[in-house]
C-alpha positions as a Markdown table, in Angstrom:
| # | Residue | x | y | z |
|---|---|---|---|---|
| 1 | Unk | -33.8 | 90.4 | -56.8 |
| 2 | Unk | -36.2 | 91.4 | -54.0 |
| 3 | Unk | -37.6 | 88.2 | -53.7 |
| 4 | Unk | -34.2 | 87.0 | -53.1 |
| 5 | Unk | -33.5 | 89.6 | -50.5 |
| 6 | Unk | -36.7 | 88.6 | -48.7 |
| 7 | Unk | -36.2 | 84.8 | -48.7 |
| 8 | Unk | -33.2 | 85.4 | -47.3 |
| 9 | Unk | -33.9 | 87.3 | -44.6 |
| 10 | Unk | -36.9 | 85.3 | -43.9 |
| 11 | Unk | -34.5 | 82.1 | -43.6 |
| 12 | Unk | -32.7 | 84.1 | -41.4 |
| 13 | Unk | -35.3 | 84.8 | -39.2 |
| 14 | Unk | -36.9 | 81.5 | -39.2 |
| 15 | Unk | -33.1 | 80.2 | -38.4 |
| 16 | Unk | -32.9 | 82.6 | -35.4 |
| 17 | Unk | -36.4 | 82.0 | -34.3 |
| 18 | Unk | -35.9 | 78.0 | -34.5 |
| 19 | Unk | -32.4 | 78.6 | -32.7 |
| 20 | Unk | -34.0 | 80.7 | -29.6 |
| 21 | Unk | -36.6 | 77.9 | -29.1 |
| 22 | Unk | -35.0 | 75.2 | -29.7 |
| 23 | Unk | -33.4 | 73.4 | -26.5 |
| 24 | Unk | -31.0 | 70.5 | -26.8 |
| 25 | Unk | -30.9 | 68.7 | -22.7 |
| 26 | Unk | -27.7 | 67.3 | -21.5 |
| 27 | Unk | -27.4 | 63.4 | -19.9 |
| 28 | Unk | -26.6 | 65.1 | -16.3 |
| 29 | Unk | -29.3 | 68.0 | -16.5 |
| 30 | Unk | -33.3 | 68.3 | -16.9 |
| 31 | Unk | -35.1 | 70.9 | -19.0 |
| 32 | Unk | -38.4 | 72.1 | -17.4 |
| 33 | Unk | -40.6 | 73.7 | -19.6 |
| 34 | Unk | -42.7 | 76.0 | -17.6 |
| 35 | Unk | -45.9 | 77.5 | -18.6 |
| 36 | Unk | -48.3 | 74.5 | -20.0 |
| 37 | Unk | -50.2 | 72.4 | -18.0 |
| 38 | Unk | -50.5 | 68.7 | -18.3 |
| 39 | Unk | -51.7 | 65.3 | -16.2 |
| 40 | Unk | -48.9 | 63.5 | -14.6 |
| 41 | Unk | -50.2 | 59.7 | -13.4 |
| 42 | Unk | -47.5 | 59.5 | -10.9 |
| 43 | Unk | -49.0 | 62.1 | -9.0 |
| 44 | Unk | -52.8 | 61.7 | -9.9 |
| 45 | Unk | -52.8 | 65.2 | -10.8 |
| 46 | Unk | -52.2 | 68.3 | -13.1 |
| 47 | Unk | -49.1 | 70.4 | -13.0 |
| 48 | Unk | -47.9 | 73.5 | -15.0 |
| 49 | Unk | -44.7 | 72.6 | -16.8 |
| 50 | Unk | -43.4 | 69.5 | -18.6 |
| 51 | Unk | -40.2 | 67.5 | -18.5 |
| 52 | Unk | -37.7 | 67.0 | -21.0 |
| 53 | Unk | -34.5 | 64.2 | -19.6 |
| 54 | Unk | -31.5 | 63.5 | -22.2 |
| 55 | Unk | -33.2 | 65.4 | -25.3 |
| 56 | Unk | -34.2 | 68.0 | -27.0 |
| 57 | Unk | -37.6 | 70.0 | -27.6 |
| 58 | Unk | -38.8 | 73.4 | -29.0 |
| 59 | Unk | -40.3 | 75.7 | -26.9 |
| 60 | Unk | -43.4 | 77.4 | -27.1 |
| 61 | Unk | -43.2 | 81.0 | -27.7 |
| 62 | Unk | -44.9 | 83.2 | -25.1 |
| 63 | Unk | -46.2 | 80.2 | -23.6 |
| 64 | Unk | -43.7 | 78.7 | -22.2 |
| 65 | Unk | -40.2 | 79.1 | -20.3 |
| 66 | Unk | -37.3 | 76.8 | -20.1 |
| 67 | Unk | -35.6 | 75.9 | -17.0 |
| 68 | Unk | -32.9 | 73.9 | -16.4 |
| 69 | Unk | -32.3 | 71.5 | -13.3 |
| 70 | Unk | -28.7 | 70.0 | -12.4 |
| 71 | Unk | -28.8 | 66.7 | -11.6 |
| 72 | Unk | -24.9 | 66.3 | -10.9 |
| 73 | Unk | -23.8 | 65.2 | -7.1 |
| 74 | Unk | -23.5 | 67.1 | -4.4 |
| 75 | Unk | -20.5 | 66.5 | -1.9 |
| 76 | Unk | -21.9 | 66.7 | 1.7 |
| 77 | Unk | -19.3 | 66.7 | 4.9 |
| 78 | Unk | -21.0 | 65.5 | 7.9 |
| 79 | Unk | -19.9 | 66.6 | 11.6 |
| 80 | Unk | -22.0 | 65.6 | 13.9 |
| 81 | Unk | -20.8 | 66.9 | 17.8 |
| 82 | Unk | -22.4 | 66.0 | 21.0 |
| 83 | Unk | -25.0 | 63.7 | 19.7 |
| 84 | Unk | -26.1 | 61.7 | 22.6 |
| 85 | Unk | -26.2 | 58.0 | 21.7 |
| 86 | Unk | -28.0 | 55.2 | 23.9 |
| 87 | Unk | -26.6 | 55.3 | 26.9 |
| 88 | Unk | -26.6 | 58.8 | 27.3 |
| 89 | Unk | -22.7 | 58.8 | 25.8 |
| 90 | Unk | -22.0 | 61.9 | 23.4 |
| 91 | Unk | -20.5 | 60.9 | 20.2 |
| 92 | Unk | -18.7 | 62.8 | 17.6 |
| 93 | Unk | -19.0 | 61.5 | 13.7 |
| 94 | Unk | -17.7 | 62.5 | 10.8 |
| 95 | Unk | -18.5 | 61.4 | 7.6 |
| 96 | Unk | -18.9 | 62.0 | 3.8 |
| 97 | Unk | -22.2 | 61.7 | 1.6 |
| 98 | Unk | -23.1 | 61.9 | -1.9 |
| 99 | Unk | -26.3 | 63.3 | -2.7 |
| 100 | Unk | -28.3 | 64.4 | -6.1 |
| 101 | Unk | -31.7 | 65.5 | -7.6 |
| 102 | Unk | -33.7 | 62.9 | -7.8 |
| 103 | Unk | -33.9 | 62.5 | -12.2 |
| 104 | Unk | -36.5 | 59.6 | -11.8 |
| 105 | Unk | -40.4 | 60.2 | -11.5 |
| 106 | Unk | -42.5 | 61.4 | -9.0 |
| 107 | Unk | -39.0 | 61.9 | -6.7 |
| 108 | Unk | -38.1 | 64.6 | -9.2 |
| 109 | Unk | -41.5 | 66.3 | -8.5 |
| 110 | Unk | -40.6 | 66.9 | -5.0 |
| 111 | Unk | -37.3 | 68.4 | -6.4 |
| 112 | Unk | -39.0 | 70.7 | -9.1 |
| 113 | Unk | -41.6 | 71.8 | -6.1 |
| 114 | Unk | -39.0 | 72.1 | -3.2 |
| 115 | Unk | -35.4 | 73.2 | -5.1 |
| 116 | Unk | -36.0 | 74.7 | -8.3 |
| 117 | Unk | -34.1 | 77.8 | -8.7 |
| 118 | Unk | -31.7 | 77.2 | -5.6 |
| 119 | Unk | -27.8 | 77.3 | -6.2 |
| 120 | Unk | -26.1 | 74.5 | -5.9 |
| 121 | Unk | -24.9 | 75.8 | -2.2 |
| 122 | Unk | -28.4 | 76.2 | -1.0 |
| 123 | Unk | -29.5 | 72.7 | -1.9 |
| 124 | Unk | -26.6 | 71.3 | 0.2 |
| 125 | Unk | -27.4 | 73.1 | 3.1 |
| 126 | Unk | -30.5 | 71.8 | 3.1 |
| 127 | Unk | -29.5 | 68.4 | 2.4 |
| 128 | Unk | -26.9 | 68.5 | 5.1 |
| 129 | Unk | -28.5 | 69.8 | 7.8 |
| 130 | Unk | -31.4 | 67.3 | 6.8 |
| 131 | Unk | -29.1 | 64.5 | 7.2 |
| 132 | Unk | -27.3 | 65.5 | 10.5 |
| 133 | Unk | -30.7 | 65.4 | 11.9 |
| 134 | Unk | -31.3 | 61.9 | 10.7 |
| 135 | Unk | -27.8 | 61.2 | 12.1 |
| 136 | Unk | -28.7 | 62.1 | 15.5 |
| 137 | Unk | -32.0 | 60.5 | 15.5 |
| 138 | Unk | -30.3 | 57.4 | 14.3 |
| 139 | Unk | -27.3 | 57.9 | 17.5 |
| 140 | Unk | -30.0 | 58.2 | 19.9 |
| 141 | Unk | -31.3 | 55.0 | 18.8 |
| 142 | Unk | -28.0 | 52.8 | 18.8 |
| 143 | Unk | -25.0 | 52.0 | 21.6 |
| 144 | Unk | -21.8 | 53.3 | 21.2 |
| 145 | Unk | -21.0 | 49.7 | 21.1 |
| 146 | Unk | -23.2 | 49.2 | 18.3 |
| 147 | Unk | -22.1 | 52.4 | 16.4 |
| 148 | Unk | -18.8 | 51.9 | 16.8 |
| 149 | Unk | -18.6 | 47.7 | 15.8 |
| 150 | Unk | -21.0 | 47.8 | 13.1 |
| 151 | Unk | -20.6 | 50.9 | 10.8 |
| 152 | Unk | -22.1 | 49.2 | 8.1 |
| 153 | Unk | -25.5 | 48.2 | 10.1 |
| 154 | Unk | -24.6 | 52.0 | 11.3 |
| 155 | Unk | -24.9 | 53.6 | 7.6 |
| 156 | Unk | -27.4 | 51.2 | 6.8 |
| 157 | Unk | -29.9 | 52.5 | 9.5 |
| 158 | Unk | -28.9 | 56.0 | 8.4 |
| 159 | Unk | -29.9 | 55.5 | 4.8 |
| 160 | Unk | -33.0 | 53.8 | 5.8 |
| 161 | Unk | -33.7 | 56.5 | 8.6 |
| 162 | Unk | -32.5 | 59.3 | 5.8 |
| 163 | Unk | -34.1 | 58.6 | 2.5 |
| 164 | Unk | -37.9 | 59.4 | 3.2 |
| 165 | Unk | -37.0 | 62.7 | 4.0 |
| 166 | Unk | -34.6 | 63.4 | 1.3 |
| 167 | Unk | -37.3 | 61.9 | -0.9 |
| 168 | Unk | -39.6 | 64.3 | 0.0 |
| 169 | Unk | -37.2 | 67.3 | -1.3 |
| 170 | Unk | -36.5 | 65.5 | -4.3 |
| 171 | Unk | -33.1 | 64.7 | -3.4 |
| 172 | Unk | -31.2 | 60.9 | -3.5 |
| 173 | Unk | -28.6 | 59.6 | -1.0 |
| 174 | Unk | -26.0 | 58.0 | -3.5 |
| 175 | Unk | -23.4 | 57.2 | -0.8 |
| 176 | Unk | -22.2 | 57.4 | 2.8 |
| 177 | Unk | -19.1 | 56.6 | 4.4 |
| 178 | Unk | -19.0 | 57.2 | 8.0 |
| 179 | Unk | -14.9 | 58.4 | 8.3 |
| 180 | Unk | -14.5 | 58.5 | 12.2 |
| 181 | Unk | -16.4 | 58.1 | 15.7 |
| 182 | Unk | -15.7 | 59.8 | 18.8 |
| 183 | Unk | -16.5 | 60.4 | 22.4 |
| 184 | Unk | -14.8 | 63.5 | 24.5 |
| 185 | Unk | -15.6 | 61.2 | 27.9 |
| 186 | Unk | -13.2 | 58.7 | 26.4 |
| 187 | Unk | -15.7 | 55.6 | 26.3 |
| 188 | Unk | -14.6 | 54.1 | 23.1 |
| 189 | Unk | -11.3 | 54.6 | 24.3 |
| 190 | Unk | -12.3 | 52.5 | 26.6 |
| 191 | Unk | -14.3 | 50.1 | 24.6 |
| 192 | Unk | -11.5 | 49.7 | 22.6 |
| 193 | Unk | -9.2 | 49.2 | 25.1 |
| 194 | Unk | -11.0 | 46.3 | 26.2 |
| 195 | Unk | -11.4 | 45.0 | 22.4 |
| 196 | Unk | -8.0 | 45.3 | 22.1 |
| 197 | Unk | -7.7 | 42.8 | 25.1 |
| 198 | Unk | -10.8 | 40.6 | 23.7 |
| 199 | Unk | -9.0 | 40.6 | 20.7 |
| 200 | Unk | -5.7 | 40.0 | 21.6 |
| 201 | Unk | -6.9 | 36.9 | 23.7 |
| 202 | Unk | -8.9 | 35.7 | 21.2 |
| 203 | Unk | -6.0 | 35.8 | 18.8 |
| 204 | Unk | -3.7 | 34.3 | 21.2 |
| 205 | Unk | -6.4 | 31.7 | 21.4 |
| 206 | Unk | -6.8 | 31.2 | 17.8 |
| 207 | Unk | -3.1 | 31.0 | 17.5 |
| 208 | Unk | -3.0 | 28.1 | 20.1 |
| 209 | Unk | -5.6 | 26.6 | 18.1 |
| 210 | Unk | -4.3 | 27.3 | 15.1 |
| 211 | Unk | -0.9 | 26.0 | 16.5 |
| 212 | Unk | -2.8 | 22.6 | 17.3 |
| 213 | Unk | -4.6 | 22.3 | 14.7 |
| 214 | Unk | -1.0 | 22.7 | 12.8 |
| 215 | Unk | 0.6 | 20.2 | 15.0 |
| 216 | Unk | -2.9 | 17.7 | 14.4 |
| 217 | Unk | -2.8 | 18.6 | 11.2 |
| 218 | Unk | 0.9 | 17.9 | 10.5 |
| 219 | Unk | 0.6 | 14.8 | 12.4 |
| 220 | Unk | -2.7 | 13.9 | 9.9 |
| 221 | Unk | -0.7 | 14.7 | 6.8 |
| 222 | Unk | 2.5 | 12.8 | 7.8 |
| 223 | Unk | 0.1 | 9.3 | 8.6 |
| 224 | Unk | -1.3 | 10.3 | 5.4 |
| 225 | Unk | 2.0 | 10.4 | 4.2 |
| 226 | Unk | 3.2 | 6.9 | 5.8 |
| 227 | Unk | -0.1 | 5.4 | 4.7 |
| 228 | Unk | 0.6 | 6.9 | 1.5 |
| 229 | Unk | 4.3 | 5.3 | 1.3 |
| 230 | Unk | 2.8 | 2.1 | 2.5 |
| 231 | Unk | 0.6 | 2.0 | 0.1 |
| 232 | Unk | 2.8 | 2.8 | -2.6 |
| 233 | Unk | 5.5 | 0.5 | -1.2 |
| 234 | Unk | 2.2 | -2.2 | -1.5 |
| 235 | Unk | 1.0 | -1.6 | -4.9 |
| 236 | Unk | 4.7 | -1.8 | -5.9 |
| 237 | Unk | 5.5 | -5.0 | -4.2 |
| 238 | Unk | 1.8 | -6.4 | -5.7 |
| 239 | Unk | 2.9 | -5.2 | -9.2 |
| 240 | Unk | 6.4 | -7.0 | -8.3 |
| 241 | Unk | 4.4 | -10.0 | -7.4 |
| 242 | Unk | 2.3 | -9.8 | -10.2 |
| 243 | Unk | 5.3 | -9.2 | -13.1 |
| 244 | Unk | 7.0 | -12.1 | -11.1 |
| 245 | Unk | 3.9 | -14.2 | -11.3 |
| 246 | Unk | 3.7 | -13.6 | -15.4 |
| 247 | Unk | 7.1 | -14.6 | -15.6 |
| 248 | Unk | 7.0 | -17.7 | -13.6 |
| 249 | Unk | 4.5 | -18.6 | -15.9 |
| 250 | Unk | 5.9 | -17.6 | -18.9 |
| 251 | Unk | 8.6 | -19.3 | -17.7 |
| 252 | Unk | 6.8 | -22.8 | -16.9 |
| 253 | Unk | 5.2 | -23.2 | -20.1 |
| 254 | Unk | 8.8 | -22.4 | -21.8 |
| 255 | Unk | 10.3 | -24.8 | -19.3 |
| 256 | Unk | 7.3 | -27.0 | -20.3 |
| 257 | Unk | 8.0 | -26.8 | -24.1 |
| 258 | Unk | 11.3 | -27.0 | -23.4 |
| 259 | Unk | 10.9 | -30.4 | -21.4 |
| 260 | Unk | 8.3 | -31.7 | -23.5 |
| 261 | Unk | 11.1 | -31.2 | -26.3 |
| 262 | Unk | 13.4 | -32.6 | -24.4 |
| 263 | Unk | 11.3 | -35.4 | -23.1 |
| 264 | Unk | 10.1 | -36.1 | -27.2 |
| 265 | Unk | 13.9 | -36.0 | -28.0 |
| 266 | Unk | 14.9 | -38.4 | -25.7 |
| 267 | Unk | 11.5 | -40.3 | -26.4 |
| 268 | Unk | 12.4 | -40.8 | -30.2 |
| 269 | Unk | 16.3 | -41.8 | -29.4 |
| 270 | Unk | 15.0 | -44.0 | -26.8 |
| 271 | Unk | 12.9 | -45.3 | -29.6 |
| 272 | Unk | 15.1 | -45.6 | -32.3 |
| 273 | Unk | 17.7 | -47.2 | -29.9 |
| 274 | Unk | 15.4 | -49.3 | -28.9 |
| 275 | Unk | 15.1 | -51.7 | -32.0 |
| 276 | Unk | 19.3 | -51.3 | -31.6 |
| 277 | Unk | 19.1 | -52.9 | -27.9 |
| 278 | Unk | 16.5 | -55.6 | -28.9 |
| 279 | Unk | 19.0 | -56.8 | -31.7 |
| 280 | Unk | 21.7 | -56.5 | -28.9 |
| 281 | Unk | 19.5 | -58.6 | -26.5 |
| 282 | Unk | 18.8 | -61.2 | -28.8 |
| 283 | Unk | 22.5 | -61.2 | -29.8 |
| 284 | Unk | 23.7 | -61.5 | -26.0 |
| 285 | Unk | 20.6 | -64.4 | -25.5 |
| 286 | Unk | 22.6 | -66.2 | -28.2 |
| 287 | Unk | 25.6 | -65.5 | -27.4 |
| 288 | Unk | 24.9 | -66.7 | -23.5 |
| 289 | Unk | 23.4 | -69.5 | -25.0 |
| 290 | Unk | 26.3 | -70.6 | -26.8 |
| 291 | Unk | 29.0 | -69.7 | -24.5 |
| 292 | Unk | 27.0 | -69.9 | -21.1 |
| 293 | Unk | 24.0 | -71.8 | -21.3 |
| 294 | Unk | 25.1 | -74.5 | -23.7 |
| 295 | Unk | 28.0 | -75.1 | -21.4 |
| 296 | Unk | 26.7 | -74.8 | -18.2 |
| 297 | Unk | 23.1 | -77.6 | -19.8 |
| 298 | Unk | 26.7 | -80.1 | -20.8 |
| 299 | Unk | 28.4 | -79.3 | -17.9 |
| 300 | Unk | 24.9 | -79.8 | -15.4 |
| 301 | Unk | 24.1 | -83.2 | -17.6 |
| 302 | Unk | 27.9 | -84.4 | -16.9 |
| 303 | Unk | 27.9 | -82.8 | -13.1 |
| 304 | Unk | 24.6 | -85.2 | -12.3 |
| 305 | Unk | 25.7 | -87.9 | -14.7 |
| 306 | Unk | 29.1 | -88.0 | -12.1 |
| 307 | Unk | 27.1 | -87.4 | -9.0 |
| 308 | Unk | 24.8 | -89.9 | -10.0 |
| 309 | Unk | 27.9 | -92.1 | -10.2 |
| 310 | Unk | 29.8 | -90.8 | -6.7 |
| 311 | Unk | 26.6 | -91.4 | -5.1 |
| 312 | Unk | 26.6 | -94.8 | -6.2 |
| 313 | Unk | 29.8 | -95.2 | -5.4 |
| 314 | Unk | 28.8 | -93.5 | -1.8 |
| 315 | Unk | 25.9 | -95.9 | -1.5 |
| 316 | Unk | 27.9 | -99.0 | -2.3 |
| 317 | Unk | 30.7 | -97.7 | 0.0 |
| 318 | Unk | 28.0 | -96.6 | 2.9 |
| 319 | Unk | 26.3 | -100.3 | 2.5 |
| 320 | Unk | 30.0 | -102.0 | 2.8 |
| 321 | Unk | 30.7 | -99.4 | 5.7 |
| 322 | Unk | 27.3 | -100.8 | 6.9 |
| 323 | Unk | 27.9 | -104.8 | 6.1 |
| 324 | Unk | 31.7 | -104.3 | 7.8 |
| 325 | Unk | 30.0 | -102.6 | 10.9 |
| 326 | Unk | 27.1 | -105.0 | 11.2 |
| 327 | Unk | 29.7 | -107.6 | 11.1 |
| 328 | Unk | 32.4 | -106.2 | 13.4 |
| 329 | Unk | 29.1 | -106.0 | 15.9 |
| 330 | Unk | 28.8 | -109.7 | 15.5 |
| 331 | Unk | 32.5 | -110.2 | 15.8 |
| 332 | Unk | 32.2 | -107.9 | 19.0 |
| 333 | Unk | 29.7 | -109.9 | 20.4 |
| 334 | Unk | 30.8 | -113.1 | 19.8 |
| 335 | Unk | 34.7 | -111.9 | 21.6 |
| 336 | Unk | 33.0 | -111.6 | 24.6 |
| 337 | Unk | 34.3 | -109.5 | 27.7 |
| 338 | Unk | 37.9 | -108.8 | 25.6 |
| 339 | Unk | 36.0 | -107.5 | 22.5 |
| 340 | Unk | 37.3 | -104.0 | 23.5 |
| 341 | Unk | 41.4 | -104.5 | 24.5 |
| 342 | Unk | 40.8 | -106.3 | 20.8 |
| 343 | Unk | 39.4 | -103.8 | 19.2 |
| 344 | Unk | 41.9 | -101.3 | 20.5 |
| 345 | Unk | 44.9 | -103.6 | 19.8 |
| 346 | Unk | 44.2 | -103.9 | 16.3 |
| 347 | Unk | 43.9 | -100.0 | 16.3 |
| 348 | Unk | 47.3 | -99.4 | 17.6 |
| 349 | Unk | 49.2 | -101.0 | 14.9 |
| 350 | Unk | 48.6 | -98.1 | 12.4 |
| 351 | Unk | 48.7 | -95.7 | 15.2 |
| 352 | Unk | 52.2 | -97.0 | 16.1 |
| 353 | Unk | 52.7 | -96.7 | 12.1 |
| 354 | Unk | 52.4 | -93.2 | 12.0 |
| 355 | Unk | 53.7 | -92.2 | 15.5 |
| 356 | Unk | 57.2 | -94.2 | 14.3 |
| 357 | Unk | 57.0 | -92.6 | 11.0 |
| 358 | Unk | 57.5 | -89.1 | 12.8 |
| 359 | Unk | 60.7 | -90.2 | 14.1 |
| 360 | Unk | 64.1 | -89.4 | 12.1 |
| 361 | Unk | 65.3 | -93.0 | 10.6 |
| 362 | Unk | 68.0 | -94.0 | 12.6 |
| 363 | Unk | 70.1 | -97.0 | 11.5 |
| 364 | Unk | 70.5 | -99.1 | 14.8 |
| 365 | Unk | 73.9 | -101.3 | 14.7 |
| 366 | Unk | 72.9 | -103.3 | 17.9 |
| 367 | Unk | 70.4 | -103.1 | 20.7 |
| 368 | Unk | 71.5 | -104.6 | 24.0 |
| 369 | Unk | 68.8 | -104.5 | 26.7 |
| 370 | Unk | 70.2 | -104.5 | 30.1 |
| 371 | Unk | 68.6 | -106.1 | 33.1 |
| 372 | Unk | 68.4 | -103.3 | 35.5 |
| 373 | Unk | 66.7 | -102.1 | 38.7 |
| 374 | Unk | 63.5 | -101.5 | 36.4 |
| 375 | Unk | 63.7 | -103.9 | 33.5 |
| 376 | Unk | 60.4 | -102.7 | 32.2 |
| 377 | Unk | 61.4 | -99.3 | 31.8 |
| 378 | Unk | 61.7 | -99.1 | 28.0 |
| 379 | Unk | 58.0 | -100.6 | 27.6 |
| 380 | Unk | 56.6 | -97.9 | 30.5 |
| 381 | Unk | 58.0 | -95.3 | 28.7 |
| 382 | Unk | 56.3 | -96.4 | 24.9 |
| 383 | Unk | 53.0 | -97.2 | 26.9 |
| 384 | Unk | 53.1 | -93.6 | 28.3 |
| 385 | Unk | 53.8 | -91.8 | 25.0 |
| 386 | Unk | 51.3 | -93.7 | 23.2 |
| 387 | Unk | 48.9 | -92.8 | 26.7 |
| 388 | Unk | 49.5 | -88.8 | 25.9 |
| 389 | Unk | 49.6 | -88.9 | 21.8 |
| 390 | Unk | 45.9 | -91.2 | 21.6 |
| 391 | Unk | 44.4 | -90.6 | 25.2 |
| 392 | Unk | 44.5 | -94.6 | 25.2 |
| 393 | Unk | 45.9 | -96.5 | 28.5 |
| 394 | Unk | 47.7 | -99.8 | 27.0 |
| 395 | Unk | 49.3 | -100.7 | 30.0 |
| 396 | Unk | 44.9 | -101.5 | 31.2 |
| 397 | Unk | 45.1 | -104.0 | 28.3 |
| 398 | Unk | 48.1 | -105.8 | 29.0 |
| 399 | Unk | 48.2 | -108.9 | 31.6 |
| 400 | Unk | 49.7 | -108.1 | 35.1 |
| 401 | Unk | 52.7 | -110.4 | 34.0 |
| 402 | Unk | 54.9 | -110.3 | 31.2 |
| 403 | Unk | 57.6 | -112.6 | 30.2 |
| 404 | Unk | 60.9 | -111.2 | 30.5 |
| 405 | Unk | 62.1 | -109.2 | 27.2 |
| 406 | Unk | 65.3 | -110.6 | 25.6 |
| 407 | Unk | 68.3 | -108.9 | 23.7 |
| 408 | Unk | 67.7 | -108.9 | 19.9 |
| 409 | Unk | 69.6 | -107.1 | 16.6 |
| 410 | Unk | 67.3 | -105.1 | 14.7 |
């Protein structure tokens, strides 16, 4: 039962003793362990205390003592008054930083060396005052124009200008953001002033530019717009031609078929009527040949056989008309000077025939011829009519004397 009691109270102990040295290190925090030297190759040398970052480790009793090193930020205001810039113009900045510990080696040397066992309060003292005096070496190198344009290329220079020396106390600039920038003399009042002109002209220039550039671009976008419709308006009417182009020759080779049908129907009733109108031709040739041809040979034969005969007849008739001419030019001849009133006499007794036969038949009872102042009267008058019907002057052919006409019946 003893042993019992011991054990226990040795596990007790031992639990106690383990507790006391053992140290657990938080992720924001560093455990120094003071009291043991060891080489550090960062710093080509020997120092008395070891590091322990996000972990845990036993301490060594008697030997050793544990210290622990914050390594959360540390919120720094900056105001900065009456730092001369370049130019000789005193500026007013205010401003906000971040800084830390350094947890990264040898940086956190420095910190160990220069801040271990300082309050929190302490340490930002010293990193403020640290970096207003960077601040104002970093003014006196820059114009107000400079400082007050580019606070970027400002913060920038401070950072550069800052982090050696917070370096060397083991402390890190996390951020900086430069909140305002001031002069008493009113220079950046100024400044600004004039920016504000600058920048309104340039914006009133950039608006009449950008106003142009509208109106060019407007302009751009509606002949982009017409071309555009053109174009459209183009591939439409080439797609009209086209579709009116496949139909037109769709179109031909139906109208093609439909002729070539046409053609081959007519073709093969034009064929098969064609035996029909041979028969009919040979028909009609017979027929003309029996009712035309037949007739018309008969008729011809006949026609010449009777012309044949009338022009024998007019042959025998010419040669009389010939022997009775050939012989009346004897008879002429051989009658001497009076062939003529002959001629002419023998001529007027069928004249006188037909000139008596146009007068009405009269039935004369008794013709008593008077002797008279002009007893050749009646004869005058007959030689006269005959003169105007025939052209033909009897009273030329007649002697200068005639025997005195006598009273006769008829």
């Amino acid at each position: 039962m003893e042993f019992v009691v011991i054990a226990v109270i040795g596990v007790v102990i031992i639990t106690t003793a383990i507790r006391n040295l053992y140290y657990i290190c938080q992720p924001n925090e560093v455990l120094i362990f003071a009291g043991t030297t060891r080489w550090v190759p960062s710093l080509q040398r020997r120092v008395g205390y070891r590091l322990v970052k996000g972990g845990s480790s036993l301490r060594m009793p008697l030997f050793e003592r544990v210290l622990r090193l914050d390594l959360t930020n540390l919120i720094i205001e900056l105001k900065v008054s009456g730092a001369y810039s370049k130019g000789g113009i005193p500026l007013r900045v205010e401003g906000v930083a971040n800084i830390k510990i350094a947890g990264e080696e040898p940086v956190i040397h420095n910190a160990i060396e220069r801040l271990l066992g300082k309050n929190r309060e302490e340490i930002k003292r010293i990193a403020k005052e640290t970096l207003e005096g960077n601040l104002r070496g970093v003014l006196a190198s820059l114009t107000p124009q400079q400082v007050n344009e580019d606070k970027l290329a400002f913060v920038r220079s401070l950072q550069d200008e800052a982090e050696e020396d917070l370096g060397k106390l083991g402390l890190v600039l996390d951020t900086l953001q430069i909140q305002n920038i001031s002069d008493d003399v009113g220079y950046l009042d100024s400044l600004g002033r004039k920016q504000r002109a600058d920048l309104l002209r340039d914006a009133r220039i950039a608006e009449a530019q950008a106003q142009s550039q509208s109106a060019i671009q407007a302009a751009e976008n509606a002949r982009l717009t017409v071309f555009a419709q053109i174009d459209s308006e183009m591939q439409i009417v080439r797609a009209e031609a086209q579709r009116r182009i496949r139909d037109a020759v769709t179109r031909r080779e139906a109208l093609i078929a439909e002729t070539q049908a046409e053609v081959g129907a007519k073709l093969a009733r034009t064929q098969a009527d064609l035996a029909v109108q041979r028969e009919r031709i040979m028909q009609v040739r017979q027929q003309l040949q029996a009712d035309v041809v037949a007739p018309a040979e008969a008729q011809c034969t006949s026609g010449t056989e009777t012309a044949k005969a009338n022009a024998a007849q007019i042959i025998e008739d010419g040669k009389a008309l010939v022997e009775g001419m050939r012989q009346l030019a004897v008879s002429w001849q051989k009658a001497g000077p009076y062939a003529r009133q002959i001629f002419l006499l023998q001529k007027l007794e069928p004249l006188l025939q037909a000139l008596a036969a146009t007068v009405p038949a009269v039935k004369v009872q008794q013709v008593t011829v008077l002797d008279g102042t002009s007893p050749m009267m009646g004869m005058v008058t007959l030689l006269e009519q005959v003169r105007a019907a025939t052209g033909v002057d009897l009273k030329q052919l007649l002697p200068s004397k005639t025997p005195p006409a006598n009273g006769a019946d008829q």
